[in-house]
N, C-alpha and C positions, 0 to 999 in steps of 0.2 A: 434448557438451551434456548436462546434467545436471538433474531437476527437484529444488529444493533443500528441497521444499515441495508437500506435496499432500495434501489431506485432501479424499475424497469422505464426506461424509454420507448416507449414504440413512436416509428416514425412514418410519418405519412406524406409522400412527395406524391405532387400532382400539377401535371403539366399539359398546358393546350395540347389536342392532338388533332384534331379537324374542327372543322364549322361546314354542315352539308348544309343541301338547296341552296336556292340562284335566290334572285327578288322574284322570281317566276312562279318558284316552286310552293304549292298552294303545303305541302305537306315538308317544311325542310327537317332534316334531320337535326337533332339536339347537339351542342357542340358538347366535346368528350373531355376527359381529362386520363390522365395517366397519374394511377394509384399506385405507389408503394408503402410496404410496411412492416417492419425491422423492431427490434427488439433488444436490449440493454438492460445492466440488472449491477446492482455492487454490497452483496450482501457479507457483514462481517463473522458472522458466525457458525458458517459454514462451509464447508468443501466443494458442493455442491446443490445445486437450486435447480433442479430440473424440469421443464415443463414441455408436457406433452400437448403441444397445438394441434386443433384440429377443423376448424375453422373461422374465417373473417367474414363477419357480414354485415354490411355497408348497407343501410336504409336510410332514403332519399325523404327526409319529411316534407318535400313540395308536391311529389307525385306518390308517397309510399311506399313505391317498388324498391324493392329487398333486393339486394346482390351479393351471393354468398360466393365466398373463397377458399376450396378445398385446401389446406396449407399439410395436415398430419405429418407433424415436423417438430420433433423432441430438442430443446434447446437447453443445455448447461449456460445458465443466465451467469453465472462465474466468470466463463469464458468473454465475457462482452460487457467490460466494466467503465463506469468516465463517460466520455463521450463514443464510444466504439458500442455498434449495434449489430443484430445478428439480421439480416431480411428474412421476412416471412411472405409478403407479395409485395412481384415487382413488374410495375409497367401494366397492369390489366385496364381496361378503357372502362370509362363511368361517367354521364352524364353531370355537368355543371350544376352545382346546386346545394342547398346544406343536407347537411347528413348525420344522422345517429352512428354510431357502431359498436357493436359486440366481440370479441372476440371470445372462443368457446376453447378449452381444455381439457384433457381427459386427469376424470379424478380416479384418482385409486387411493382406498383406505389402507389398503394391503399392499403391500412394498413390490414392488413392480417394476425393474429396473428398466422397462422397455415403454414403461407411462413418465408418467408426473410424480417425482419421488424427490425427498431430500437426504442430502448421508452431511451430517453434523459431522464438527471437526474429531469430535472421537474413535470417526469411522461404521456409524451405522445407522442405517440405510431407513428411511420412515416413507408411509403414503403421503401423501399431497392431495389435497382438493378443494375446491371452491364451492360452496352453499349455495349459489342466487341459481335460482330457475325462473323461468317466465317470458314470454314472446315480445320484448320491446325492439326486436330489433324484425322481428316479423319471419323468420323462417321456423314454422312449426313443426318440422320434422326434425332437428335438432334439438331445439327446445323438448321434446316430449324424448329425448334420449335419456335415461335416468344414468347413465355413466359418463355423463359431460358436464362439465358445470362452463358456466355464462359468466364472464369478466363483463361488465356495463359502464361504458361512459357518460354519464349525467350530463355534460357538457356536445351540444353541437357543434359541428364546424363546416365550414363551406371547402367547396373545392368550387374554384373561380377559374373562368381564363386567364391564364400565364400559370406563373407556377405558385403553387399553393404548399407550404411545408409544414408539417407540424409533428410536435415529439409528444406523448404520451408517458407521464409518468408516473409507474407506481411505489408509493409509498410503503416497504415496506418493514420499515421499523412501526408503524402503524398499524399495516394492514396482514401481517406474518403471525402467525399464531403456535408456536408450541403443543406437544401434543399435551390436553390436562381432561381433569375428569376421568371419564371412562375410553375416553380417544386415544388411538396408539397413531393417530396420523395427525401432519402439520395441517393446518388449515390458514387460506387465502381468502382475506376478506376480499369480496367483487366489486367494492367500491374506493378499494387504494390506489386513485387513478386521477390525473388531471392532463386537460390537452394545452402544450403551449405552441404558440405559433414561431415557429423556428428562424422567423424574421427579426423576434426580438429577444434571440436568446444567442447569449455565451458560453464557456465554460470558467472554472475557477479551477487553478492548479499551483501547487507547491511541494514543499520536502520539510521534513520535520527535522530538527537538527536530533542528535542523541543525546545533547544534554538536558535538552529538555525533558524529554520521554525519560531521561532515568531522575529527573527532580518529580516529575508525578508519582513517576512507578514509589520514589521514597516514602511520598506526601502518601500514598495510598496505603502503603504497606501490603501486607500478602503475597503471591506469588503466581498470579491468574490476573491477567493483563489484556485487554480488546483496546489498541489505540484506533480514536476516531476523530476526525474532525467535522464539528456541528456548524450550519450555514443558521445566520440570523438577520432578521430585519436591520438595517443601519442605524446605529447608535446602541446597540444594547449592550449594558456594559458587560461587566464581567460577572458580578455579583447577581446580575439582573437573567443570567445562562440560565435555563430551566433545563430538566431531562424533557422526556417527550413522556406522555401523562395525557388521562382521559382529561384533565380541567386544568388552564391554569391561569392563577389568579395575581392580576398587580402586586406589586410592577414587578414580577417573574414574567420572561418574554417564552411562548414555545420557541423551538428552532421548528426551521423550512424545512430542513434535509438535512442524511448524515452519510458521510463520507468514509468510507474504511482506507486506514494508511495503511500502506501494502511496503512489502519490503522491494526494496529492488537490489539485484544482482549482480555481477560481472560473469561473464564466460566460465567461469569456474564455479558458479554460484558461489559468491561469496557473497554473503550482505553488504552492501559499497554505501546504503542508505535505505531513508525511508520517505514514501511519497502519496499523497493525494489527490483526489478528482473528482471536481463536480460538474458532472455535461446536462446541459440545456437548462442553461439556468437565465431566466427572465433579467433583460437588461436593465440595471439600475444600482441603487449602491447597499453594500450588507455589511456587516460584525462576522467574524468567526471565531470558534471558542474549539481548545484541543481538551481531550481527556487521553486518560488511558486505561479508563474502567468503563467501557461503553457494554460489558456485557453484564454488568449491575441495572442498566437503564431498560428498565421494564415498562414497556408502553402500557399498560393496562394498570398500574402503579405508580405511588405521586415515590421517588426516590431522590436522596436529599445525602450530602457530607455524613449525616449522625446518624443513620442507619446502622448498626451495629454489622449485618449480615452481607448486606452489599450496597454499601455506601458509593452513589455519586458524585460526582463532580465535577466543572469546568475549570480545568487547570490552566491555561492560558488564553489569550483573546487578541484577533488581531481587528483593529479598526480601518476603516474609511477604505472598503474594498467594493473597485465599481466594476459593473460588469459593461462591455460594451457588446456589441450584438456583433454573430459572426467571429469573434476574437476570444482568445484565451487571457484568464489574468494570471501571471504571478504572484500569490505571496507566499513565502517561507512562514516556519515557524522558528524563532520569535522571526520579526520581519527584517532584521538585518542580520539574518542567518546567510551566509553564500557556502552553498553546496561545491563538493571539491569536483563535480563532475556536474 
């Protein structure tokens, strides 16, 4: 079982909150900002994505000082898919300045429905845990906990006077691992992670029509189905759609991210349609390509049409999709698809 799809956003809002000492004051105090930080997730092949938070901590690389954030706060990453986040810290005060951060987890190998656990669509229940240890974010007492594992952002970022925003997001059609080997538990790589600055991000939304989804579902054959929709650099054609794969080699382009298409309902749950969502996505112009064999697409494997076992592919492709910053985009699949609702 495979997540084909997953994007945690963590978000980080940060806003002036005083400026101490006069011109007088030999000693003024540092001006502060206002931390928050929230969390988002859109994984396709699962029920459930559970992670047990347990703390944030925020290391200042101009002065070194560490500030850690008690959170112990179990999140169903399901529940908060697109652009919609769940908070983890809000409003705590922290000195202007750049900053490392870690965020720490409780791992359980052993199915623990009150830790960090996954229950696949079949209905059962797996541990969850992250590998990275080591004190980059400088609280050592955490660090030497051997039941936590350490999420690390490679990437620094400042928190400025005025307000400072940023999403964090994890990759994990990348960074998700199935349980293999001798492991009965999923495993979270610590570094499926990039920070964008929420000043130059959008989202990307639309609705897949049905006819399209049942020409793939034909083109595929079988009867085991993950529709997704895959975000690309601009101009990549169609032919040019790669899966997501440890190498990949001209002119196959990677995709950025993948989007799981979700059913949507009426009051009666009745399926009325089907829809997509990609939140904080870097303002500029992209390609996007539908399949609806996204649970063939093994990131640790190069997966191609002629695969005999689980064959992929990009079924459709929509061009010249720009993102504007703060703004949601529009497109359907195919693009002059109009939804009855």
């Amino acid at each position: 079982m495979k997540l084909t799809k997953t994007l945690i956003a963590v978000t980080l809002t940060s806003l002036l909150a005083a400026c101490g000492g006069s011109d007088n004051d030999s000693n003024p105090q540092p001006q502060m900002g206002s931390f928050s930080l929230g969390v988002s997730d859109n994984p396709a092949d699962a029920t459930q994505v559970n992670i047990a938070f347990k703390q944030v901590v925020l290391k200042n690389k101009n002065s070194g000082e560490s500030f850690p954030f008690i959170v112990t706060q179990q999140v169903d990453l399901l529940a908060f898919q697109g652009s919609s986040a769940e908070t983890l810290v809000e409003g705590v005060q922290v000195p202007v300045g750049e900053y490392q951060m870690c965020i720490y987890m409780e791992n359980s190998e052993t199915v623990d429905t009150a830790s960090s656990f996954v229950k696949t669509k079949d209905g059962i229940d797996k541990g969850l845990v992250t590998n990275s240890v080591g004190e980059s974010c400088g609280d050592a007492d955490i660090d030497k906990d051997k039941s936590v594992g350490r999420l690390f952002f490679n990437k620094a970022f400042t928190i400025a006077a005025g307000a400072n925003d940023y999403v964090a997001e994890f990759d994990l059609a990348r960074g998700i691992q199935a349980p293999h080997g001798n492991k009965d538990y999923w495993t979270l790589k610590p570094t499926s992670v990039q920070l964008v600055n929420r000043a130059e991000v959008g989202n990307i939304s639309g609705q897949v029509s049905d006819e399209l989804m049942a020409a793939c579902e034909t083109a595929a054959g079988g009867s085991e189905f993950a529709p997704a929709v895959y975000l690309y650099p601009a101009a990549t054609l169609l032919d040019n759609m790669s899966d997501i794969r440890p190498a990949v080699t001209e002119p196959m382009v990677a995709p950025l991210a993948v989007a799981r298409v979700n059913e949507i309902t009426n009051a009666e749950e009745v399926v009325t349609g089907h829809d997509y969502e990609f939140g904080f996505v870097v303002t500029g112009d992209y390609a996007l390509g539908y399949t609806c064999v996204a649970q063939n697409d093994d990131p640790e494997a190069d997966n191609s049409p002629t695969d005999v076992e689980m064959p992929f592919f990009i079924h459709a492709d929509e061009q010249d999709v720009t993102v504007t910053k703060g703004e949601t985009t529009t497109r359907h699949f195919p693009g002059d698809f109009t939804p009855a609702s």
